[in-house]
C-alpha positions in Angstrom: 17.3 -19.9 92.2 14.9 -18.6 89.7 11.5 -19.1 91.7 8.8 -17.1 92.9 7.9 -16.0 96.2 4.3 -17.8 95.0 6.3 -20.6 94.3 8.4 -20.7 97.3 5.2 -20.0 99.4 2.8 -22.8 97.8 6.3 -25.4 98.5 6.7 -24.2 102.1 2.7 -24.2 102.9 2.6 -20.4 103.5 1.3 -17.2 101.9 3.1 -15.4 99.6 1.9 -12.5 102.1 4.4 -14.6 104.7 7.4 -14.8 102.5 7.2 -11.5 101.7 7.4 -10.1 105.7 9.9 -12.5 106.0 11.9 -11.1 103.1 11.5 -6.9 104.5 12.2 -8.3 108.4 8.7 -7.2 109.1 7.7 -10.6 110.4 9.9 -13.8 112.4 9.7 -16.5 110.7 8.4 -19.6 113.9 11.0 -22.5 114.1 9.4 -24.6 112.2 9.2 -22.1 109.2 13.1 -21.2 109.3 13.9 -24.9 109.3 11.7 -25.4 105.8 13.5 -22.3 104.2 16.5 -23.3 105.2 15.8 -27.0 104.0 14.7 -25.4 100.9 17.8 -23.9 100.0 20.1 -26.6 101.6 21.5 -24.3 104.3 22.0 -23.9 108.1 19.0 -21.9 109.7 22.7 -19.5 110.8 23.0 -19.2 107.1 20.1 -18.1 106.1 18.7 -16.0 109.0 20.2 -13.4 111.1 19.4 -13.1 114.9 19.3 -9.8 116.5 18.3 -9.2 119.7 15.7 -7.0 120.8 17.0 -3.5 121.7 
């Protein structure tokens, strides 16, 4: 979409710190969070996300 993880962070209220664990799976993402990515790219949170269980 040709914007920046600063970018993306400063829109969504987050550090780009936040985006970035979010990116390399190292962090979940709350609710609230996945709802304003998904928002942000006009997608379903199932679109955007992929839930996998705990092993």
């Amino acid at each position: 979409m040709g914007i920046t993880q600063d970018e993306l962070a400063r829109t969504l209220g987050v550090t780009r710190q936040t985006i970035i664990a979010v990116e390399k799976g190292t962090y979940c993402a709350s609710l609230p969070l996945a709802h304003k990515i998904a928002a942000f790219f006009g997608e379903s949170i199932e679109n955007v996300f992929i839930f996998e269980e705990d092993k």
